[in-house]
N, C-alpha and C positions, 0 to 999 in steps of 0.2 A: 073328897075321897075319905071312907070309913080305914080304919088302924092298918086292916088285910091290904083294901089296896094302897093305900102306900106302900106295904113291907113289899107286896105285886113289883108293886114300877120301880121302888128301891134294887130289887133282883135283878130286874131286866133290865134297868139302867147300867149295872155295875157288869153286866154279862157283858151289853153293849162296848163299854170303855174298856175290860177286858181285852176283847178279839183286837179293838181299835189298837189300845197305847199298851197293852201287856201290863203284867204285875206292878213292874215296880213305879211305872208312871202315876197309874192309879189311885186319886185320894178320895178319902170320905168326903172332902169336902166340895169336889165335884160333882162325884155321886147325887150327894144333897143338891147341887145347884143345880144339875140336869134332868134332875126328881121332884125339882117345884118343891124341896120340903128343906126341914129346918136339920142343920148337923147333928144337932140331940135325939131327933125321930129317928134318925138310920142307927143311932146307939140304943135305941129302944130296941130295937128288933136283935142287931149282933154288938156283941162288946168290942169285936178288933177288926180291921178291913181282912183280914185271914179270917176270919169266923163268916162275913161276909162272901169273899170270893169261895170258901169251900162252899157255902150253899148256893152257890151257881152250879158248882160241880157237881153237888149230889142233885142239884135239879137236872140236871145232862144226865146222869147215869139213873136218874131212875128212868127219865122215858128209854131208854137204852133196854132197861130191862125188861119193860111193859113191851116194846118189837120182839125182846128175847122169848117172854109169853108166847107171845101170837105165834115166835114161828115153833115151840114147842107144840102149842096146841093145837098149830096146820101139819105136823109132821113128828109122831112122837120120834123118830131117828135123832135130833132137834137139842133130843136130852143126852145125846153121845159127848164127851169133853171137846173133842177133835171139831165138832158140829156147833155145838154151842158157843166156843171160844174163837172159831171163826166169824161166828155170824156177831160176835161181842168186837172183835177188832172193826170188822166191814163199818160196825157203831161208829166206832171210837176215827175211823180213818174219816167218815163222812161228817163228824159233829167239830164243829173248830174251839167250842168250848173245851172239851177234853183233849184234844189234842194243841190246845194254845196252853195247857196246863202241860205239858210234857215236852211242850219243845219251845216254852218260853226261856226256862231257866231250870236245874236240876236240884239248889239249893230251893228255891220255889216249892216244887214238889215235895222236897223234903220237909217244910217248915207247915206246909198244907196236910199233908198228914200227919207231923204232931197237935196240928189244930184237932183235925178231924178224932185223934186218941182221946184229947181232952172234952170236945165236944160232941162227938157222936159213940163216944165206947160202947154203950149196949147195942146200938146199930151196926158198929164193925163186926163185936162176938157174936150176934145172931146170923151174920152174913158168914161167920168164918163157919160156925153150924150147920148151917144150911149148905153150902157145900163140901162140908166133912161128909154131912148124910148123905147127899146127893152119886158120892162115890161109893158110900157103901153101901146102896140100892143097887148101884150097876153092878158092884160086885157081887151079890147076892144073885143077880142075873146073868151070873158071868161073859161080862160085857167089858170088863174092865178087872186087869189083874189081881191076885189075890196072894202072889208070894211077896209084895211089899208093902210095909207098915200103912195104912191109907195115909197117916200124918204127912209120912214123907211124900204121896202120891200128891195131895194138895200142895203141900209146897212145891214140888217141880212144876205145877200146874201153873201155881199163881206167877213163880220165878219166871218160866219159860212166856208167856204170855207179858209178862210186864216188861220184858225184854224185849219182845216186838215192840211195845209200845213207845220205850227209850230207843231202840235205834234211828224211829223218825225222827230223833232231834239231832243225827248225827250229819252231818254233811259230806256224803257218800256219793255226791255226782247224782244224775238220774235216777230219781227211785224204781223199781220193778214196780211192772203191772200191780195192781190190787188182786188179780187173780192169782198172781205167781205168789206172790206173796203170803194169799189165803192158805194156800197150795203147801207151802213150806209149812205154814203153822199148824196144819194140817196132819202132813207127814210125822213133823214133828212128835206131836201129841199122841198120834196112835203108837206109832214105837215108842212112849214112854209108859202112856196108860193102859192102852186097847187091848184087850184078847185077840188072835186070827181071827174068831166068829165074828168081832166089832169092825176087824179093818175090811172085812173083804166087801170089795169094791160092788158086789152084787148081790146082798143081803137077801138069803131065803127066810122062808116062813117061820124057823125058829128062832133067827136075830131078829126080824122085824115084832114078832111075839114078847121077847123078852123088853124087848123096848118101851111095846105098848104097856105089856106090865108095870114098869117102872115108870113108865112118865105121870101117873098122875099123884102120887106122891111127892115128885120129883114137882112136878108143876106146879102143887100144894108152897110148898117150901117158901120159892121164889115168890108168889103171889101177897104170901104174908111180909116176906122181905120189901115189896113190894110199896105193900100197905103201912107197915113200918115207916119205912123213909119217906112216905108221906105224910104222915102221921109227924114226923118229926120239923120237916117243912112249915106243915102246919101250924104246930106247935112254935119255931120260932117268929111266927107271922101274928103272932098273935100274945107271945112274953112282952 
């Protein structure tokens, strides 16, 4: 194997033991031994098993994002918050990679995103960009309201949303449908961000108009973000 595919099978390996044994089981020096490679090789690629497992996760979330594409570009509606951050949970409920990260442990999570500050910061600020913008296109299109600061707008976004995604680790008896659920996150998001024009349930020709407007700017964004966090993959497959 050439440098890339070992850092390949190092990844996939460590995904693997992930789902299997969780975070804190997990050693580089497993990793190594069920990746045919030497402990030193997997420190070639990442300095710490946290700098490791988060490139698992941002491998999850980008093809995450790459489905979020497709269904922007099969439906520009797609690019609505309420639309997009459903169709980003339905992700996140179906991939056990991200969701073995949120409901392994909460200090986990926490210590995964100060990696991710220290390692990936110009890919977090481009993402937080990207959809700072992404809301003030819809407001522009008045799709999405325009009497609150956008700051505050993403943040209820991100909040509400990453809230869904910590209650899966709660132990609440049978969970509700994935549609009821979608449902709530749904509701949610319109009465925090939506205009009436946005929420109504049977979009005429001037909601579905402003949408198409916006979406290919909106799609632009993502695409780059996209390309980005591949770009950064890359690049640690290859330090």
């Amino acid at each position: 194997m050439d440098q890339t595919q070992r850092g390949e099978r190092i990844l996939e390996v460590a995904g693997e033991l992930l789902l299997a044994w969780g975070y804190r089981r997990v050693t580089i020096d497993e990793i190594a031994r069920r990746a045919n490679v030497g402990k030193g090789t997997v420190y070639l690629h990442w300095k710490t098993k946290d700098a490791l497992l988060l490139a698992v996760v941002l491998n999850a979330k980008v093809q995450s994002l790459h489905r979020q594409l497709a269904r922007m570009r099969a439906d520009p509606l797609e690019v609505l918050p309420s639309r997009m951050m459903c169709g980003l949970y339905v992700d996140y409920l179906a991939d056990p990679v991200l969701r073995a990260v949120h409901t392994d442990d909460s200090d986990i999570l926490g210590r995964l995103n100060e990696t991710a500050r220290q390692e990936l910061a110009e890919l977090m600020v481009h993402g937080n960009h990207a959809l700072r913008r992404h809301l003030q296109l819809l407001r522009e299109q008045g799709l999405v309201r325009d009497d609150v600061d956008v700051a505050h707008q993403q943040y209820a976004l991100q909040a509400v949303t990453a809230g869904f995604a910590l209650t899966e680790a709660l132990d609440t008896g049978t969970p509700l449908p994935t549609e009821v659920r979608t449902g709530i996150l749904a509701h949610t998001l319109r009465g925090v961000l939506e205009t009436p024009a946005a929420t109504d349930p049977d979009p005429g020709a001037h909601h579905a108009l402003a949408a198409a407007t916006a979406a290919p700017e909106i799609i632009a964004l993502y695409e780059q973000l996209a390309e980005l966090s591949s770009r950064e993959m890359r690049r640690q497959l290859r330090d």
